[in-house]
Residue, then its C-alpha position, 0 to 999 in steps of 0.5 A: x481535664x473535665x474527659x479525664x475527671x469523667x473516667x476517673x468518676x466512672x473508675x472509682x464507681x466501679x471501685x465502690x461497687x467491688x467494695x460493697x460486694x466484698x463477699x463476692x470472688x471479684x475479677x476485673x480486666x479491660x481493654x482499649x485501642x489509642x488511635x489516630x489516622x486522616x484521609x489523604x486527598x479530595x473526592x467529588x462529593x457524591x451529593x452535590x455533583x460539581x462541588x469537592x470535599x475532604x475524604x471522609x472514610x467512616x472507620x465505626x458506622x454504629x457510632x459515626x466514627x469518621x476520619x477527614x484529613x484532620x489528623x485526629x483520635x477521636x473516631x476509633x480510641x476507646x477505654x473500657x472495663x469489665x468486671x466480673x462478680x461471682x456470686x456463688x453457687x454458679x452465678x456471676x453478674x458481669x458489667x463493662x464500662x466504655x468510654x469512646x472518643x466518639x461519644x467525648x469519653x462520656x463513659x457508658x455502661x454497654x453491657x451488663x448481664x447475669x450468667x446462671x452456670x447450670x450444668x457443666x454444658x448448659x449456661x443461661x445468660x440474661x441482660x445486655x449483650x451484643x448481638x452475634x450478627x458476625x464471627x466477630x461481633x461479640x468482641x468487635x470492640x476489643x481491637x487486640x483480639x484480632x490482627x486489623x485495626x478494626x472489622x471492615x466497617x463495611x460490613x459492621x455497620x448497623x445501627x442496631x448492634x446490642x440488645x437486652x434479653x436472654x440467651x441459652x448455651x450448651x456445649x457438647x463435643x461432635x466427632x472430636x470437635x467442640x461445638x456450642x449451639x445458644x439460641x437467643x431472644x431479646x429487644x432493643x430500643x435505640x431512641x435518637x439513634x446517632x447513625x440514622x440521624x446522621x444520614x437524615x442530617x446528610x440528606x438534608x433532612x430536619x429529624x430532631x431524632x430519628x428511632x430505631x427499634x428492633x423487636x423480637x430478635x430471636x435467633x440461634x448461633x452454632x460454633x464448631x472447632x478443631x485442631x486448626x479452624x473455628x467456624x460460626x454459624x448464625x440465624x436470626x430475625x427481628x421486627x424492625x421499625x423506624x421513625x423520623x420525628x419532625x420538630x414539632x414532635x410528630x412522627x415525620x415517617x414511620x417505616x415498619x418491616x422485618x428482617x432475616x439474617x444469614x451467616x457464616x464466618x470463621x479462621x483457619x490457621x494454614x502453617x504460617x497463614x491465618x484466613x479469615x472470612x465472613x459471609x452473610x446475607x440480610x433479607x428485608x419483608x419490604x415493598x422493594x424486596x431488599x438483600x444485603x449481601x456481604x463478605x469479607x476475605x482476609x489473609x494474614x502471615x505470622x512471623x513471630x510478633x510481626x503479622x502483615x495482613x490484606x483484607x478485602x470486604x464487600x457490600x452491594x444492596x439488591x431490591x429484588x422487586x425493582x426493575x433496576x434490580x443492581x443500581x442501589x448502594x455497593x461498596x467494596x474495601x481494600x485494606x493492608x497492614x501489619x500487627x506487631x506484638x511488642x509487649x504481651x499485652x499491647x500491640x502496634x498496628x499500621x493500616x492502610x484502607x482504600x475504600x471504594x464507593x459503587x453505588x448509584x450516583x444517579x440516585x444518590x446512592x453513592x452517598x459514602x463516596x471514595x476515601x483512602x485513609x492510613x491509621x496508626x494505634x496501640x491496643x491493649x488488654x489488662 
C-alpha cells in the first residue's frame, strides 16, 4: 500500500500541473514493463575461489537490477509517464515520471526538457535526456519498442546514462533517404552513484558513496533511413572523473581521465527477418590505455504477432599500454526468446540468457561470473 500511495501521490501531481497549465494543448502517454524471472543454478563465486553461490545475472547495470534464484519482480519492472505541453508558438516543455523496482517504486522524474521547433528542419531541445551512447539508448526503457525483454545489459551498462544540456537537430533528405544530424553538449553529475558503489561493496571496499562525474560531453549523432533499413551513427567524448569518499568524508580515491566514444547501430527488415546490430568502441586517455570494444548481433522472424528471436553481444576490456594486453574483463550473452503482440498495445515476452563470464580469474576480472537466467513479462504503451 505505502509503493502504491507513492505512484498515486507522483500521478495526481502530474494532474495538478496539467491543471494549471489549462491554456496549453496537453498530451500525456506512458509506458511500462512487469517482469519477473530467477537464475537457475550455482556458480563457483569469482572472488572467493573454492566457495559457491547462487547465479546472479545483472538484468539493468545503471540501476544494479539483479536476478538470484529468488523468483522476483523487482530487477526490470517499471511504470512511467510522460507528458507533453505545447506552449505555442513552436515550443513544448516535456516531463517523464519513473518509477522502477529497483528504486522500491520511489517515483523519479528522469527526463525533463524544453523543444524550441525553429524552422520545419531545425529543433533545439535544452534539459535532461538521455545520453544517445547506442541505437537503442534513447528508448532503452521503453521495453515495447524493440523484440527482447531488454538490450543486452552487457553493452548498456554505464553508470553515467543521462545528462543535462542542450541539443541541436536538423533533418534533410540525402539521395531519397532521411537523415537527422543533432550535436549535442551537456554534463552529469552522479553523486552516490548506485553502480560504483556496488562494485566498491563487492570488492570489499567501505566507500560511503562513490561519485561519477562526466563533464562536457559533446558529441554529434547522424540517423540515416530507407525503404527497408535505419542506421545510427554517434561520436562523442567527455571528461570523466571518480571519487571514493571514505567514512570519514575524505576523498579515499580520486581517478581523473577522459573518454571517446565510437559507433554504429541500426535494423533492416529482410522479407520475413529483422537484424539488428550495434557495434561500437570506447577509448580511455588513462595510464593503461584502455578499449571497450562492443557489439551486439540480433536476428528476429516475424510471423504475424509471433516474433522469435536470438541475440548475442559481446564485450572484452583491452589495456593497450599492459604487457598482458587481453587478460582483463570479457563477457559475451547468448540470449533466445520469443515476442507476441496479443493486444495492440501490450506484448508478452519469454526469454532465455546464458551469460558467460571470460575475464581474468587470476586478477578478479571475472568478477560477474556465469549465469543462465529465464524471465517473463508484459509491456505496455498508453
Amino acid at each position: 500500500m505505502k509503493t502504491f500511495n507513492k505512484i498515486l501521490s507522483a500521478l495526481l501531481f502530474s494532474g495538478v500541473c496539467v491543471s494549471s497549465a489549462a491554456h496549453a494543448e496537453v498530451k500525456i502517454s506512458g509506458f511500462g514493463s512487469i517482469v519477473a524471472g530467477k537464475t537457475l543454478g550455482t556458480v563457483e563465486d569469482p572472488l572467493n575461489p573454492g566457495t559457491t553461490r547462487d547465479e546472479i545475472f545483472t538484468a539493468d547495470f545503471y540501476d544494479v537490477g539483479q536476478y538470484t534464484n529468488d523468483f522476483s519482480f523487482q530487477p526490470e519492472t517499471v511504470f512511467a509517464l510522460q507528458v507533453v505541453a505545447d506552449l505555442g508558438d513552436k515550443l513544448k516543455v516535456t516531463g517523464q515520471l519513473v518509477a522502477k523496482g529497483t528504486d522500491d517504486f520511489e517515483p523519479e522524474f528522469d527526463w525533463y526538457y524544453l523543444t524550441y521547433q525553429a524552422t520545419n528542419e531545425l529543433t533545439f531541445m535544452a534539459g535532461r535526456r538521455n545520453i544517445p551512447m547506442y541505437y537503442f539508448s534513447e528508448f532503452a526503457e521503453v521495453s515495447y519498442a524493440y523484440p527482447w525483454m531488454r538490450p543486452p545489459s552487457n553493452l548498456y551498462w554505464w553508470q553515467v546514462t543521462q545528462f543535462n544540456g542542450v541539443t541541436a537537430m536538423y533533418d534533410f533528405e540525402i539521395g531519397g533517404l532521411s537523415s537527422t544530424i543533432s550535436a549535442f553538449y551537456g554534463n552529469e553529475y552522479s553523486n552516490d552513484n548506485k553502480e560504483m558503489n556496488y562494485y566498491d561493496k563487492l570488492y570489499g571496499g567501505n566507500a560511503v558513496a562513490v561519485n561519477e562525474f562526466w563533464t562536457d560531453i559533446m558529441g554529434v549523432n547522424w540517423n540515416l533511413s530507407g525503404d527497408f533499413f535505419n542506421l545510427r551513427f554517434v561520436y562523442f567524448q567527455n571528461d570523466r572523473d571518480r571519487e571514493t569518499i571514505a567514512p570519514d568524508g575524505s576523498i579515499a580515491d580520486y581517478t581523473p581521465f577522459s573518454q571517446q566514444f565510437l559507433g554504429l547501430g541500426g535494423t533492416m527488415d529482410l522479407a520475413m527477418f529483422t537484424v539488428l546490430f550495434d557495434m561500437n568502441m570506447v577509448t580511455y586517455d588513462d595510464a593503461v590505455g584502455t578499449e571497450f570494444p562492443t557489439y551486439l548481433i540480433s536476428v528476429v522472424y516475424n510471423m504475424d504477432e509471433f516474433h522469435p528471436f536470438i541475440s548475442y553481444s559481446k564485450a572484452d576490456q583491452k589495456r593497450t599500454k599492459q604487457p598482458n594486453k587481453e587478460d582483463y574483463e570479457e563477457h559475451y550473452l547468448l540470449s533466445y526468446g520469443i515476442r507476441y503482440d496479443f493486444h495492440p498495445s501490450a506484448s508478452l515476452k519469454l526469454q532465455y540468457d546464458q551469460f558467460v563470464d571470460q575475464g581474468d580469474k587470476a586478477t578478479g576480472w571475472a568478477y560477474h561470473g556465469d549465469s543462465d537466467t529465464i524471465t517473463v513479462g508484459v509491456d505496455f504503451i498508453f
